[in-house]
C-alpha positions in Angstrom: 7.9 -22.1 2.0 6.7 -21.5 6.1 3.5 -23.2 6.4 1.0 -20.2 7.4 -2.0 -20.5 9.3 -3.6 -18.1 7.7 -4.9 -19.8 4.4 -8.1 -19.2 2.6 -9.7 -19.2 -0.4 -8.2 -16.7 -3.0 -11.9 -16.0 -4.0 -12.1 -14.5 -0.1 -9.0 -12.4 -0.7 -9.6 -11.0 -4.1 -12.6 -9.3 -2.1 -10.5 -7.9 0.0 -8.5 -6.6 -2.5 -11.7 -5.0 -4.3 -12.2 -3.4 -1.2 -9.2 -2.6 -0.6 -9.0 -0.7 -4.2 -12.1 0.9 -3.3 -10.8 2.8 -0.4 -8.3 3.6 -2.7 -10.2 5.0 -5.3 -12.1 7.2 -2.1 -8.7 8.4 -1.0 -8.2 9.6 -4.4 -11.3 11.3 -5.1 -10.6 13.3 -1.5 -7.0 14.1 -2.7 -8.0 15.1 -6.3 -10.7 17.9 -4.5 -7.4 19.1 -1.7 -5.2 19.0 -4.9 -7.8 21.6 -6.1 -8.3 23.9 -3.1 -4.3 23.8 -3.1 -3.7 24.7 -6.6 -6.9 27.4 -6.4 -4.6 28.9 -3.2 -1.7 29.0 -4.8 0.2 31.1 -2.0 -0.4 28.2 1.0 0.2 24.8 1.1 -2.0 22.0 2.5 0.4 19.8 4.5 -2.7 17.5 5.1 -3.2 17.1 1.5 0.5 16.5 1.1 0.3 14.2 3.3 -3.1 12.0 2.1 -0.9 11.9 -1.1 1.7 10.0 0.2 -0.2 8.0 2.1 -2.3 6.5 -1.0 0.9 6.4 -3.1 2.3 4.5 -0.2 -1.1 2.3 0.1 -0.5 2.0 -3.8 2.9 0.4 -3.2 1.4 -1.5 -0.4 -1.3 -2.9 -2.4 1.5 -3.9 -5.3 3.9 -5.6 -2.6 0.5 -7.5 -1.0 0.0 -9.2 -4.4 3.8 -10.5 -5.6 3.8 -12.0 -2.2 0.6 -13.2 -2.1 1.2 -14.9 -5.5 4.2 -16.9 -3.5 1.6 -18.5 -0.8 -0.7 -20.4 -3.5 -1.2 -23.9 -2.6 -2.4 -26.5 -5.1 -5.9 -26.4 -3.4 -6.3 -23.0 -4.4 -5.9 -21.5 -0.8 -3.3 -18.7 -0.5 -1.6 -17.2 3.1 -3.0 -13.5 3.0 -1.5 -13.4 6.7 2.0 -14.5 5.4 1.6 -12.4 2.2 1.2 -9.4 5.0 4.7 -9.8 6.2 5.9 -7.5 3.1 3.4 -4.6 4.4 4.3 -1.3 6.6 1.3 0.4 7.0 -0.9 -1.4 9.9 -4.6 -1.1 9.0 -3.8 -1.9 5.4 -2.3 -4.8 7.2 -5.2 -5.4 9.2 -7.6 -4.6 6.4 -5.9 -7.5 4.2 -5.8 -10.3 7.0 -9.5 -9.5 7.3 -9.3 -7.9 10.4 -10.9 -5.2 11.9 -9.6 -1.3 11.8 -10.6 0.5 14.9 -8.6 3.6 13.8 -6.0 4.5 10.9 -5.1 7.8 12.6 -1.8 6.2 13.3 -1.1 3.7 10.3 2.3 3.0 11.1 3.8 0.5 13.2 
């Protein structure tokens, strides 16, 4: 396995995975209420709506991919390589967010 740089404890990353999950369950509160004003409009669609929906289910996926390769970089000493487990990610302030970095803006999440 690469040697990383990036190890810490996993106690430190689970909390970034709780908040991680909580700006997931924010995103989904926000889609449930568009999903609403969609489906009480029947005769328009909400591209932005469409569009927070994919983003969370791709945040979702994210979020899955994050912890099978986070559960590869676990050392003996109980450190794990968040940084190294980020490798599998596509969406750059989830990225960010999981490494522990700051976010300045996720208008553009992509690479």
């Amino acid at each position: 396995m690469p040697s990383g740089q990036g190890r810490v404890p996993v106690a430190e990353v689970l909390g970034r995975m709780a908040r991680e999950l909580e700006l997931l369950a924010g995103n989904m509160a926000q889609v449930d209420a568009l999903l609403d004003q969609v489906l009480a409009e029947a005769h328009t669609v909400d591209h932005v709506a469409l569009q927070q929906v994919d983003r969370l289910r791709q945040e979702t996926e994210g979020l899955q991919h994050f912890v099978e390769a986070l559960a590869t970089t676990l050392h003996p000493d109980g450190s794990c390589d968040p940084v190294l487990a980020t490798r599998v990610l596509k969406l750059r302030a989830q990225v960010l967010r999981l490494q522990g970095q700051a976010v300045e803006s996720a208008s553009n999440d992509l690479w």
